[in-house]
C-alpha positions as CSV (number, residue, x, y, z in Angstrom):
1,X,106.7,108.6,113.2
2,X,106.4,105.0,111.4
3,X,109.6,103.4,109.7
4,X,109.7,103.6,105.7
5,X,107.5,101.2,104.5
6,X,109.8,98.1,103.3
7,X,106.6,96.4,101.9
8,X,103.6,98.0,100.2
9,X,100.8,95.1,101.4
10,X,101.3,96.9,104.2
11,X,100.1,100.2,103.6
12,X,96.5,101.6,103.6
13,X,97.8,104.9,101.0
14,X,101.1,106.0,99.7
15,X,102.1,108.8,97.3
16,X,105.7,110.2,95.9
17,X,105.4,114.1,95.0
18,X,107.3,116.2,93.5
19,X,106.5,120.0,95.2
20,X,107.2,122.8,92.4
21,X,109.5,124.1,91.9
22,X,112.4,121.9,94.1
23,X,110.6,120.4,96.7
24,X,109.4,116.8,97.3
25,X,107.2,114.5,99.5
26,X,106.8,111.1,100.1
27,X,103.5,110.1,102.3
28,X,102.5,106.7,103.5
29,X,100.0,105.5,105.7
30,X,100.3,102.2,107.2
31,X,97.0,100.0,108.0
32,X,96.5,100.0,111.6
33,X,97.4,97.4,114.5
34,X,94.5,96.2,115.9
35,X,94.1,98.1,119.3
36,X,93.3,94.8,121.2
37,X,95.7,92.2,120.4
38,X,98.1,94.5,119.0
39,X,99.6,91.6,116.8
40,X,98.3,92.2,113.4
41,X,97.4,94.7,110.8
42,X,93.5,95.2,110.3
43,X,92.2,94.8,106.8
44,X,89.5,93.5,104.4
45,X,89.5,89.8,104.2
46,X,87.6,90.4,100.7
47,X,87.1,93.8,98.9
48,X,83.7,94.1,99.1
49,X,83.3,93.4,102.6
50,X,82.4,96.4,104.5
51,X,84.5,95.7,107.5
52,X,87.9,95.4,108.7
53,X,89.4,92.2,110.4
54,X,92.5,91.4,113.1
55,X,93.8,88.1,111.1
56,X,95.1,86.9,115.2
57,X,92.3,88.1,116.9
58,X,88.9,88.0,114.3
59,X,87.7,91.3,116.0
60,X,85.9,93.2,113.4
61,X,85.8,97.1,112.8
62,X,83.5,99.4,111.1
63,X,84.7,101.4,108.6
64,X,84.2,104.5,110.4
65,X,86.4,103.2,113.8
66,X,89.0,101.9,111.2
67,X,89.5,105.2,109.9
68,X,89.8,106.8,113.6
69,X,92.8,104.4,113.8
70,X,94.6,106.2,110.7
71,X,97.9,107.7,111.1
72,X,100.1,109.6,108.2
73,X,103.4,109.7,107.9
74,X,105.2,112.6,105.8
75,X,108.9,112.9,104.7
76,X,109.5,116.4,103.0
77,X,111.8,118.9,100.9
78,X,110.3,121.9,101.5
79,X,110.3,124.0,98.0
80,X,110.5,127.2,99.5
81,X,113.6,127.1,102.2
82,X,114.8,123.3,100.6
83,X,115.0,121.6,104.2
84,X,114.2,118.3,104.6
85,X,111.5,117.4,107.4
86,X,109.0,114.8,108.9
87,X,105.2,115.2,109.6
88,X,102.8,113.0,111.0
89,X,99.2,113.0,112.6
90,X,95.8,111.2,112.3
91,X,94.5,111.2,108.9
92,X,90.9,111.4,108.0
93,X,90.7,110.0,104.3
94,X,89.2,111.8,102.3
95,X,85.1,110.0,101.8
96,X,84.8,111.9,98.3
97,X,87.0,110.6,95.0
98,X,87.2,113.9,93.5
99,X,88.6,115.2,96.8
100,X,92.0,116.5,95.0
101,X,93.6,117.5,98.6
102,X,95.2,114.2,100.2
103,X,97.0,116.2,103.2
104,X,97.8,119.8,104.5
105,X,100.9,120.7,106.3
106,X,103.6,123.2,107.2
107,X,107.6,123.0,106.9
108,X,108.9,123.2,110.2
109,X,111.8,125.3,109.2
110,X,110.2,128.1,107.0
111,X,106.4,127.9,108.0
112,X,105.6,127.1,104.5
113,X,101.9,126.1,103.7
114,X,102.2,122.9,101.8
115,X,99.5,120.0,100.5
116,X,100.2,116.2,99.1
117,X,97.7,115.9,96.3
118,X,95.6,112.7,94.5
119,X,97.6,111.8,91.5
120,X,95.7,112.3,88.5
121,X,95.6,110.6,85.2
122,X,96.6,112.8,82.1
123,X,94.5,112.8,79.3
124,X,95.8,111.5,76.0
């Protein structure tokens, strides 16, 4: 499992959750090293580009081997048994913007089924 994020620039996705009725989760997902130089974080050098780049290095990466390189990281009150736990895996992001489901999981403790969701805006 990756450290807590101390800077967001950083991070490919994070999200604070509260899990009804007592539980809560906080998920991050850190852009990736670069799996040959291993010295710097791959990312977009403009946001339209379509690919991903080492800053050391200058190797580029498709978006579809960037997203193989995606790991989550989960930190969790379960609201069922109310045990705190950690979770982590590869992470396929999700292609679709209406996708509401971020990431499924279980507590450790309690077996509990239990899901990070996209934050929605509230209509007025």
């Amino acid at each position: 499992m990756d450290p807590k994020p101390s800077d967001i620039s950083e991070l490919d996705f994070f999200t604070r959750q509260v899990l009804e009725p007592k539980g809560f989760a906080f998920m991050w997902v850190y852009k990736p090293l670069c799996p040959d130089c291993k010295n710097s974080r791959l990312k977009k050098l403009k946001k339209r580009d379509k690919v991903y780049t080492c800053e050391s290095c200058k190797k580029t990466f498709e978006k579809g081997d960037y997203g193989e390189l995606l790991v989550y990281n989960i930190e969790y009150t379960c609201p069922k048994c109310g045990k705190q736990g950690t979770d982590s895996g590869k992470w396929k992001k999700p292609t679709s913007k209406t996708s509401t489901v971020m990431q499924k999981f279980e507590c450790k403790n309690c077996g509990e089924k239990l899901k990070v969701s996209r934050m929605s805006k509230k209509k007025k």
